[in-house]
Wavefront OBJ file of the C-alpha trace (Angstrom):
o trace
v 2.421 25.474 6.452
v 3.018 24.620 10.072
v 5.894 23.286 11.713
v 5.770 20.889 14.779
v 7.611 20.859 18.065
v 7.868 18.389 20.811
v 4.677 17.721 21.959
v 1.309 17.484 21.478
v 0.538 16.213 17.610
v 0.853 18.982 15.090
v 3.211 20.888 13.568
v 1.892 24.287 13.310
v 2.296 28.140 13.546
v 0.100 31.229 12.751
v -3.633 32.236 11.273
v -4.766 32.222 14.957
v -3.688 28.651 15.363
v -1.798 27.515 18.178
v 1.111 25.838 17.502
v 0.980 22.136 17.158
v 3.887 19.412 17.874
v 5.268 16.757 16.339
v 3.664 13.036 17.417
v 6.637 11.620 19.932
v 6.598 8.138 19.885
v 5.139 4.976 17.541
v 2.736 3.341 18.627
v 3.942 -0.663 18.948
v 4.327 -2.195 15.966
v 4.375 -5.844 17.328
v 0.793 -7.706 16.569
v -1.167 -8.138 19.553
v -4.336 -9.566 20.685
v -7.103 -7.280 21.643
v -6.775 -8.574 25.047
v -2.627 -7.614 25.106
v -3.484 -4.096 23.967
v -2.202 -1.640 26.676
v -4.618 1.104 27.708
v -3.016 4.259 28.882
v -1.653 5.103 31.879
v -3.179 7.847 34.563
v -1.037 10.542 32.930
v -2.131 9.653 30.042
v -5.588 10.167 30.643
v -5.117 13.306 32.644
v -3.278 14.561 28.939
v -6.592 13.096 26.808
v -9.073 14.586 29.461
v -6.821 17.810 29.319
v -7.041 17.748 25.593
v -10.898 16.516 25.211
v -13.275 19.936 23.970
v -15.229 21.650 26.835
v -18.069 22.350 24.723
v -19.817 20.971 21.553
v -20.151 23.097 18.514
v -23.534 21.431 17.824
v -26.216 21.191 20.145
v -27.888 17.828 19.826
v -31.121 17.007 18.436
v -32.006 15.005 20.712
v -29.764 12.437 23.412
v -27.308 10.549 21.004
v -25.452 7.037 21.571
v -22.737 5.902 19.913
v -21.056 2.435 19.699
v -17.213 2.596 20.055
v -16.389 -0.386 18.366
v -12.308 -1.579 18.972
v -12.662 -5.394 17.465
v -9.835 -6.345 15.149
v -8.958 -9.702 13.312
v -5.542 -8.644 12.807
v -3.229 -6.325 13.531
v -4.248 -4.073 16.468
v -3.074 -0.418 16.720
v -1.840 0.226 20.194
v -3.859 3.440 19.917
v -7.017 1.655 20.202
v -8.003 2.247 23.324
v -6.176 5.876 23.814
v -8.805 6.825 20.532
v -11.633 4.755 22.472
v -11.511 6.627 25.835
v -10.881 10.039 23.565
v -14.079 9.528 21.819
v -16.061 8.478 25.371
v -14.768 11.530 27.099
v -15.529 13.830 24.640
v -19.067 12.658 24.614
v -19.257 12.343 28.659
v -18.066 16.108 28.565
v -19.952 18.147 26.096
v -23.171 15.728 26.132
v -22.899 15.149 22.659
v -23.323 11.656 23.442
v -23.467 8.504 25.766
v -20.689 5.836 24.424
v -20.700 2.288 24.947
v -16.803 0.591 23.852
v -17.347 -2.702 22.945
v -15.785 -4.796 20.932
v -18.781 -7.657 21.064
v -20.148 -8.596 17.835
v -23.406 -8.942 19.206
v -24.112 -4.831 19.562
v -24.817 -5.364 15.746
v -27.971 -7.736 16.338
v -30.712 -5.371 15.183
v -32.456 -4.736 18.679
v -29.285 -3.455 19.997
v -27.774 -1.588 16.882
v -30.785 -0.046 16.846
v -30.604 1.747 20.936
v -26.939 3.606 18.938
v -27.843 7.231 16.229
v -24.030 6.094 15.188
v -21.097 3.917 14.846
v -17.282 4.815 15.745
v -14.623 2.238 14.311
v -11.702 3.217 16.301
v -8.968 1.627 14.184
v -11.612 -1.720 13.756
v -10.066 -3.607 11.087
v -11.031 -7.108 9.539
v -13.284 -9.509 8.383
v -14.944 -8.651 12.360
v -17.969 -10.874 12.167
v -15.892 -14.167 11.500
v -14.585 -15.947 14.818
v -10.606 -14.989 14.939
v -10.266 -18.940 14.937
v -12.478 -19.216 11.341
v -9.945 -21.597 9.654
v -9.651 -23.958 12.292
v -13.222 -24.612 12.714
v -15.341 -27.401 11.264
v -16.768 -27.108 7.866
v -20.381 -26.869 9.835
v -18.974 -24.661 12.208
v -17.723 -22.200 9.202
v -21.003 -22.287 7.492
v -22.830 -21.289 11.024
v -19.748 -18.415 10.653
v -20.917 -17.097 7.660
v -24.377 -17.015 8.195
v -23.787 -15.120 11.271
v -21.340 -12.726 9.290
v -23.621 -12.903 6.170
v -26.837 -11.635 8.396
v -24.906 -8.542 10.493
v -23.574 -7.364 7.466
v -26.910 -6.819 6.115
v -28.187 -5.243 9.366
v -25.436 -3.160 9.310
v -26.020 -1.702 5.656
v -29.524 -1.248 6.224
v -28.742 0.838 9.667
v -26.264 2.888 7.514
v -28.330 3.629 4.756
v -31.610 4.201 6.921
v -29.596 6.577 8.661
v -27.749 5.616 11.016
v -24.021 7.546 11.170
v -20.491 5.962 10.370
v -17.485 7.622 11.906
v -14.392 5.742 11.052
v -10.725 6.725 12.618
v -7.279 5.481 10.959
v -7.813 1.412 10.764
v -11.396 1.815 10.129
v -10.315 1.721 6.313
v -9.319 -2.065 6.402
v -12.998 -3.125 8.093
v -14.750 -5.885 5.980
v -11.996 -5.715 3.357
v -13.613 -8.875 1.213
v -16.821 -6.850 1.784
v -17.235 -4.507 -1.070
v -20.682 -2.961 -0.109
v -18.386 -1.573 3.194
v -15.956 0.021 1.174
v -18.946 2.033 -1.114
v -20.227 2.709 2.205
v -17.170 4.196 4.277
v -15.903 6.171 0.232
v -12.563 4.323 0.190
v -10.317 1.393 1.232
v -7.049 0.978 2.765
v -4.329 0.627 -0.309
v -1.292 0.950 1.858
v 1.165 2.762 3.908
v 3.885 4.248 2.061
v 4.623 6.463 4.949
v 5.348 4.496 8.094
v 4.131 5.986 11.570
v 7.719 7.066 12.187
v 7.590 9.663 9.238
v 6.508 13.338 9.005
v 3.635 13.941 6.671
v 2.787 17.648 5.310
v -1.493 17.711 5.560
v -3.048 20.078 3.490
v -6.840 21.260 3.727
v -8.792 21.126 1.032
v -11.915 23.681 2.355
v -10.867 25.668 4.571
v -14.568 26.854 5.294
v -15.933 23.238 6.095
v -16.864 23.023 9.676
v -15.320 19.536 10.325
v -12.410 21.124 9.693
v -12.606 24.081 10.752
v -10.764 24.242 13.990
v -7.463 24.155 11.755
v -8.455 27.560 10.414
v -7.287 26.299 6.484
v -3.166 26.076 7.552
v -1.318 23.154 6.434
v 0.353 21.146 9.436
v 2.729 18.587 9.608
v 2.746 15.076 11.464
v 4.148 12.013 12.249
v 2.078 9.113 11.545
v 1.635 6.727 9.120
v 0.826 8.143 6.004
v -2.098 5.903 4.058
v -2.994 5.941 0.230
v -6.326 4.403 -0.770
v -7.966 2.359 -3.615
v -11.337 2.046 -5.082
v -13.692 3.018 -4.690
v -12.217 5.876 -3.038
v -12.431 8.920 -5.461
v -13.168 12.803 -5.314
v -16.389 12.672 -7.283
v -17.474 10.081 -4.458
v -16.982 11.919 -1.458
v -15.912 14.974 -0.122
v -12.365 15.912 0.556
v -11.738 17.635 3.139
v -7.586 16.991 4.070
v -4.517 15.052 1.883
v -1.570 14.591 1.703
v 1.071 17.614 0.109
v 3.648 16.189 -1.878
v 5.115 19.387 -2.017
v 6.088 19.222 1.098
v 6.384 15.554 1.966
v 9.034 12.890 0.722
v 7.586 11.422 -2.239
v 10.863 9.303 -2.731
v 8.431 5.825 -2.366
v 7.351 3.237 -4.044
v 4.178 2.144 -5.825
v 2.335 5.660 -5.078
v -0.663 6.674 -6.928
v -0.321 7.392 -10.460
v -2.755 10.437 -9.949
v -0.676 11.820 -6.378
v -4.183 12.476 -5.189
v -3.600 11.216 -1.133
v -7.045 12.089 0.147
v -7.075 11.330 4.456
v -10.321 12.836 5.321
v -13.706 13.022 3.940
v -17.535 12.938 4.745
v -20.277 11.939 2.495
v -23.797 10.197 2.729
v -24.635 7.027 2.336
v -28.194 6.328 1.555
v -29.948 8.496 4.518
v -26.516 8.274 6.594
v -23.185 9.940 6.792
v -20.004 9.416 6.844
v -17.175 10.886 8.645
v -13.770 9.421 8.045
v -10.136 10.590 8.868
v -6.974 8.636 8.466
v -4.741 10.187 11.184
v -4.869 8.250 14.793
v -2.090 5.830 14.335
v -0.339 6.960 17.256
v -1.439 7.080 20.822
v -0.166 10.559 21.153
v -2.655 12.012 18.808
v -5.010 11.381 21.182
v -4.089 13.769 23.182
v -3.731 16.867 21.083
v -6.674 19.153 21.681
v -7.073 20.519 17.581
v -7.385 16.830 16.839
v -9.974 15.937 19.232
v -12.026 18.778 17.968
v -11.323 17.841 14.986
v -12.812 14.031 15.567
v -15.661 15.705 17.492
v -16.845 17.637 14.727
v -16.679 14.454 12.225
v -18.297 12.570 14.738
v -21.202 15.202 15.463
v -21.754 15.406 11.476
v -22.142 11.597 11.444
v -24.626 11.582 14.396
v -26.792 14.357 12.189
v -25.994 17.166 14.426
v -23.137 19.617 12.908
v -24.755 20.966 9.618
v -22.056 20.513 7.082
v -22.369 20.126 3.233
v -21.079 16.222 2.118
v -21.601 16.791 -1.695
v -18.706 15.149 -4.074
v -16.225 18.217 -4.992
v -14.492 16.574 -7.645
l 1 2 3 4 5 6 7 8 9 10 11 12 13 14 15 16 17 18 19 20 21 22 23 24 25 26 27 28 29 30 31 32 33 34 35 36 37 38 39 40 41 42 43 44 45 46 47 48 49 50 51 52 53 54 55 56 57 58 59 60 61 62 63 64 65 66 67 68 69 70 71 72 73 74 75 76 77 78 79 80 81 82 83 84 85 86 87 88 89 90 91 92 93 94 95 96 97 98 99 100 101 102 103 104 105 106 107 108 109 110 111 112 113 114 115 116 117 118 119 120 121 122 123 124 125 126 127 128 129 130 131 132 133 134 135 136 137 138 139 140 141 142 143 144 145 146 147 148 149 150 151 152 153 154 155 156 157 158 159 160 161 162 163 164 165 166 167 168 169 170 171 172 173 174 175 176 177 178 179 180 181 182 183 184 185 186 187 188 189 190 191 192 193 194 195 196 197 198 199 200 201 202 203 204 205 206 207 208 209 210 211 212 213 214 215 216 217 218 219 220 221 222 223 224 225 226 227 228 229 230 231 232 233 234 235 236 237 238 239 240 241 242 243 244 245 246 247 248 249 250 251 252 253 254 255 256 257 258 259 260 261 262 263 264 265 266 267 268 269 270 271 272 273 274 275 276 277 278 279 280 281 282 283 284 285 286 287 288 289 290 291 292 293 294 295 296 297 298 299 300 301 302 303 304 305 306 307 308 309 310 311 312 313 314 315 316
């Protein structure tokens, strides 16, 4: 098991891996609108771009896009846009691929979804095709609402299981919450945080040998973030596991924890012809910045996209 210092994320020491630190500070826990999120600062993008892969460890099939999608109709992690620019300069670096941030609804019409091989929710949580203001509107102005929600949501199943990829990154897990076909898509839903982001969490992996996670070279680490527990449909024989939670070495002295202490965090799987990538970590800004992370999120990302062979079969 690893131990964290002071800076970067991790806490780690040994099998070849370099040592990882403990997450400094929490990420703000005061709601905000999307437009009151604060980006980071210069030195905080010389730290991402420091941390940010030089090289891909797939070579693309062909040129990829991805949408980097940051909407939220509710609470909004602060680490929004430190994951956003992450994700874009990994891309811009390695050529992985081109990403457009947005969060505009209207990427998801079908003649622009289509132009993306993927989807990134960077902490996108919601119902996000409703209008923030939906209660206040007319009853005709709802029903316009819904038919707007009720169409994108079935473009955005067929892109998934036609193929297109679904990466999802900490508050991705609370997307579409009243939408169950979203939840069967992404393999779980958000249950809640029993762990606030304040709070060391010991990760263990759960196959060592799976290239997604394979930069952590199958050592435990510890870090400070919130620590999430999901509901259905999440389950082992749905997707595949690849981190959790170890209650040996984290405080399990909480309430309302899962009867079964099975904390999954990350996990891939297909849906129809897609896949799906999905960790939990990324609640604060400063994970953003560690390097073992970022090729971490790279890696999920390329599997989504169709480029990093990996296997995404159930393990139960």
């Amino acid at each position: 098991m690893q131990r964290m210092k002071p800076n970067p994320p991790f806490l780690g020491a040994g099998a070849g891996i370099a040592v990882l630190a403990a997450l400094a500070a929490l990420a703000s826990s005061a709601r905000l609108d999307a437009a009151e999120a604060a980006g980071p600062t210069a030195e905080e993008l010389r730290k991402i771009a420091s941390a940010v892969p030089a090289k891909a460890n797939a070579t693309p099939a062909k040129p990829r896009r991805l949408l980097v999608f940051t909407l939220c109709r509710g609470y909004v992690h602060a680490s929004i846009p430190y994951g956003a620019r992450a994700v874009e300069l990994m891309g811009e670096r390695t050529g992985a691929f081109k990403a457009t941030i947005s969060d505009d609804i209207a990427w998801f019409e079908p003649e622009k979804l289509k132009q993306f091989d993927g989807i990134c929710l960077v902490s996108a949580l919601g119902e996000l095709f409703l209008p923030a203001d939906f209660d206040k509107l007319s009853a005709d102005k709802q029903a316009e609402a819904r038919q707007t929600d009720t169409r994108l949501k079935r473009v955005l199943l067929e892109y998934l299981r036609s193929g297109g990829g679904l990466a999802g990154i900490h508050g991705a897990s609370y997307a579409f919450y009243q939408w169950p076909e979203f939840g069967e898509a992404l393999g779980g839903l958000f249950d809640s945080h029993p762990w606030n982001a304040t709070e060391k969490i010991a990760i263990k992996i759960d196959e060592p040998s799976h290239p997604v996670v394979a930069v952590f070279q199958g050592v435990g680490f510890e870090i400070i973030d919130e620590g999430y527990q999901f509901k259905d449909p999440y389950s082992r024989s749905r997707s595949r596991v690849l981190y959790s939670l170890d209650p040996s070495r984290t405080d399990m002295n909480k309430q309302g924890l899962r009867a079964d202490r099975d904390f999954g965090l990350c996990w891939v799987r297909r849906f129809g012809q897609g896949r799906v990538f999905y960790t939990a970590l990324g609640h604060n800004s400063e994970e953003f910045w560690n390097p073992l992370l970022l090729r971490h999120i790279l890696d999920g990302i390329q599997f989504s996209l169709g480029d990093l062979a990996a296997p995404a079969e159930p393990r139960p």
